[in-house]
C-alpha positions in Angstrom: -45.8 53.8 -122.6 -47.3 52.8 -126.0 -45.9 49.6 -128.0 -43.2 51.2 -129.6 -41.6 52.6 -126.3 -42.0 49.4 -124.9 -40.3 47.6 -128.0 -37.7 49.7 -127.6 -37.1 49.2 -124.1 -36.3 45.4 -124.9 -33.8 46.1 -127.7 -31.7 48.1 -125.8 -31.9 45.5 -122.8 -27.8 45.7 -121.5 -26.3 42.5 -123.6 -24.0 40.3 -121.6 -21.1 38.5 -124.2 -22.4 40.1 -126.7 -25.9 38.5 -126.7 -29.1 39.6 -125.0 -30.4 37.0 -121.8 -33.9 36.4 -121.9 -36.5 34.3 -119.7 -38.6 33.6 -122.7 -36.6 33.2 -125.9 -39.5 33.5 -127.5 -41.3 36.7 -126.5 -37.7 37.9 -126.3 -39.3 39.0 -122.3 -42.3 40.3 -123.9 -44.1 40.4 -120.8 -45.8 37.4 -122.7 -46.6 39.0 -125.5 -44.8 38.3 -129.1 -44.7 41.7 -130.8 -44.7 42.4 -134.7 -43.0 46.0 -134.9 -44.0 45.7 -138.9 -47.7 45.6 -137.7 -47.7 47.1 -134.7 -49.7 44.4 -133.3 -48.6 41.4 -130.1 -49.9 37.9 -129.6 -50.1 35.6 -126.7 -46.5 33.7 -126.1 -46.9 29.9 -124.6 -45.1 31.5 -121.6 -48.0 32.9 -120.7 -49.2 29.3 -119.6 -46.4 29.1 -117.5 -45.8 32.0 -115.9 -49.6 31.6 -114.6 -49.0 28.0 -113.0 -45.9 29.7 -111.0 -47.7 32.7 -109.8 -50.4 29.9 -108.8 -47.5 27.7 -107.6 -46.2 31.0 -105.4 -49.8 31.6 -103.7 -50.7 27.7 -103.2 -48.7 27.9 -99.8 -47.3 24.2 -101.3 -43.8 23.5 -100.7 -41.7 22.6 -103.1 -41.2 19.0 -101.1 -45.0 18.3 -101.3 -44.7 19.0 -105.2 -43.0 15.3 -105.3 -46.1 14.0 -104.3 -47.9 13.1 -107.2 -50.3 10.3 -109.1 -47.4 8.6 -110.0 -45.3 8.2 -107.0 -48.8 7.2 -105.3 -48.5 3.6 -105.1 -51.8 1.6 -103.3 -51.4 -1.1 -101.5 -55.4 -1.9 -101.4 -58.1 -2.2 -103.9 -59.9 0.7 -101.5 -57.0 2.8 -102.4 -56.5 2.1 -106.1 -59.8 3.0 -106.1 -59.4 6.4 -104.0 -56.1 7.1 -106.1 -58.4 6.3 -110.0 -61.5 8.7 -108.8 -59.2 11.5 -107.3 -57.4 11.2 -111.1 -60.6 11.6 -112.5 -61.4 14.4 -110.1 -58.8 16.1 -112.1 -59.0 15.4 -115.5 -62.9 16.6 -115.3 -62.6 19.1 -112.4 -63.9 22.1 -115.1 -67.5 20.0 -115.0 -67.1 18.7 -111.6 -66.8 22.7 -110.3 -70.2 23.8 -111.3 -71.9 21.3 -109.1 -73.3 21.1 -105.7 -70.7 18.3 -104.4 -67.7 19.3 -106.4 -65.6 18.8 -103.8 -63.2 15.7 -102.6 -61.9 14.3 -98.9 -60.0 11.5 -97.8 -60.3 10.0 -94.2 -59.1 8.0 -91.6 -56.5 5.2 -91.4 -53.0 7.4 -90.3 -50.3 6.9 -93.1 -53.0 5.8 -95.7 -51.5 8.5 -97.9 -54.5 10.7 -97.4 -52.2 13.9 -97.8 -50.3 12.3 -100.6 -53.7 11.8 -102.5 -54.6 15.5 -101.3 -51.5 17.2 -102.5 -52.1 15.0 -105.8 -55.2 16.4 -106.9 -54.0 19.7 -105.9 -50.8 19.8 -108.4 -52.6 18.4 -111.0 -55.6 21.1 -110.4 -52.2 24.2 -110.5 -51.0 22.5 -113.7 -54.3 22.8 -115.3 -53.7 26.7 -114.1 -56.8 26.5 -111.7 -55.8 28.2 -108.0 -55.0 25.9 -105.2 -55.2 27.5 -101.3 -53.0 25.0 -98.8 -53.8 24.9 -95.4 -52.1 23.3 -92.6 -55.0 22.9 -90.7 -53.1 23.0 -86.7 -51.2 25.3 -87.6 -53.5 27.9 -89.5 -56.1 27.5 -86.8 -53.3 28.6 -84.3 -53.0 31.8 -86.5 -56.2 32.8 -87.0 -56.5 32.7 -83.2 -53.7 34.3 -82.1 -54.8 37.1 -84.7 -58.5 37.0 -84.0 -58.0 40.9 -81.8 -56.6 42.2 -85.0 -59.6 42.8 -87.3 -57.4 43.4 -90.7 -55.0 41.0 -90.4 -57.9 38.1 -89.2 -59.8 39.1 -92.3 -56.5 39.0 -94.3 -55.6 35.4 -93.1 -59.3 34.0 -93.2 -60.0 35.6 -97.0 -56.9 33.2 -97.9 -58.7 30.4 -96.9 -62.1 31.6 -98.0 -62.0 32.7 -101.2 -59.1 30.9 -102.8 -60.3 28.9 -106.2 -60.1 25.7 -104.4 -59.0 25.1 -100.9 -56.9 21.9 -99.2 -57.6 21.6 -95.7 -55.0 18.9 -94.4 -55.7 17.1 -91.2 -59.0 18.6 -90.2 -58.9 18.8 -86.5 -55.6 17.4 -86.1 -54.8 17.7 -82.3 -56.9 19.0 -79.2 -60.1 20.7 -81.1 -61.4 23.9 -79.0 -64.8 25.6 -79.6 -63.0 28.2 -81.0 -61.4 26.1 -83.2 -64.4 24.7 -84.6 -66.2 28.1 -84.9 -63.2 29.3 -86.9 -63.6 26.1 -89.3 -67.5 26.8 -89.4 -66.7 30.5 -90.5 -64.8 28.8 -93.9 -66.4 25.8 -94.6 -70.3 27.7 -94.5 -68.9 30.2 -96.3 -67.3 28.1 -99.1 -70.9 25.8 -99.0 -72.7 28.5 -99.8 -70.3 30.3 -102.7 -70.2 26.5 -104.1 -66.2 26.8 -103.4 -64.5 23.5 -103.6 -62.6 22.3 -100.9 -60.0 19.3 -100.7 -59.8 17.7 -97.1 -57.8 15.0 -95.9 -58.0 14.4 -91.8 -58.1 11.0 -89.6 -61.6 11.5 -89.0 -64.9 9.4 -90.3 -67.8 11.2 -91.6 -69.6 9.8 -88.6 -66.9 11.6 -86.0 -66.6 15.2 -87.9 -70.4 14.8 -87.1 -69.8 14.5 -83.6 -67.5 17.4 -83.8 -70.1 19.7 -85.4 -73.1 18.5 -87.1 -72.9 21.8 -89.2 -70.2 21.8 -90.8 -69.8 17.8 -91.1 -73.2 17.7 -92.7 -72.1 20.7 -95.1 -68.4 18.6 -96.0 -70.5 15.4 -96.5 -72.6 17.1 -98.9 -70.0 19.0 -100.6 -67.7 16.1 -101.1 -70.8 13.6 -102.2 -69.7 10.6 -104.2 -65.8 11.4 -103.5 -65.2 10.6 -100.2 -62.9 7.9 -99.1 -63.0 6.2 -95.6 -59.6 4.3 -95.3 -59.5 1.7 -92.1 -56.7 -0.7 -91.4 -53.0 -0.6 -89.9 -52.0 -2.1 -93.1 -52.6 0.9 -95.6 -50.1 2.6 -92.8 -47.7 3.8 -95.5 -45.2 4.7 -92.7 -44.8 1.9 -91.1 -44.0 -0.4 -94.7 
């Protein structure tokens, strides 16, 4: 279908009171595109921009729940945490620099209801809004997947390419509940493979550097290194969030 065909097609959309009903008032549902019949020519409509952030949105795996939580509504309650909350910000606003290097990635640890997800799901939303893919996973319960589909070679390698090759991935609550071999092999199997594309990852979990060492040198060494200069140890009953 050449331009004309498909200018046609939109002028003889079915009117409803006597006035066409677009999503873009603009492109007049252009497909993003603002076309000049005169000229025969289209250019880029701004809904473009925003079409891409909600197929981003649709893939993330985010729900629309965690989309509240944001910089704003983040409120610290320590100087440790203003601190976490002002990097992670800055995380954001320079991420297109940040990507290219060797630790381009981010983690907060530790202290339970510090806001560790809050801060994760953060940087996340602002990284979408800036139209750059974000890959949630919920660590317990992806894990649980991947396992129960590990005798099913095409859906494993469907679920784990999620995870592996998203733009930027959020792990949340790394090794959350009883932690298996398996379930460490399985985290191994991402985290080496996004070390090694240069991938960044966002991680949140209740664990020190010094414990996801003792849970697997490998890939604790790898997230330590990938996360250099951002990572954010929270300690103290206090920052409990939930319990305020």
């Amino acid at each position: 279908m050449d331009l004309q065909d498909k200018v046609s097609k939109l002028l003889n959309m079915t009117k409803a009171n006597g006035s066409v009903k677009y999503d873009c008032d603009v492109c007049k549902d252009g497909k993003g595109w603002i076309i000049n019949i005169e000229t025969n020519t289209a250019r880029p409509c701004q809904c473009q921009e925003s079409n891409k952030y909600k197929t981003i949105l649709d893939n993330s795996g985010i729900t629309e729940a965690f989309l509240k939580r944001t910089f704003g509504t983040y409120k610290p309650k320590t100087a440790g945490q203003a601190k976490a909350k002002n990097k992670a910000i800055e995380y954001t606003r320079d991420f297109e620099e940040i990507r290219a290097e060797r630790n381009n990635s981010i983690a907060f640890l530790c202290q339970v209801g510090a806001g560790k997800t809050h801060l994760s799901i953060a940087v996340a939303n602002m990284l979408m809004k800036q139209n750059i893919g974000v890959r949630y996973m919920q660590y317990r319960e992806a894990i649980v997947t991947l396992k129960q589909n590990a005798m099913d070679e095409e859906v494993y390698q469907r679920e784990m390419s999620k995870y592996k090759s998203a733009p930027v991935l959020l792990i949340d609550d790394l090794f959350k509940g009883k932690v298996t071999e398996a379930d460490i092999n399985l985290v191994y199997e991402i985290i080496n493979y996004r070390y090694l594309k240069q991938m960044p990852v966002i991680i949140s979990s209740e664990f020190s550097t010094e414990k996801l060492l003792e849970f697997d040198e490998a890939i604790g060494s790898r997230i330590i290194e990938m996360c250099k200069g951002r990572i954010f140890e929270f300690d103290g009953a206090e920052l409990n969030h939930r319990l305020g």
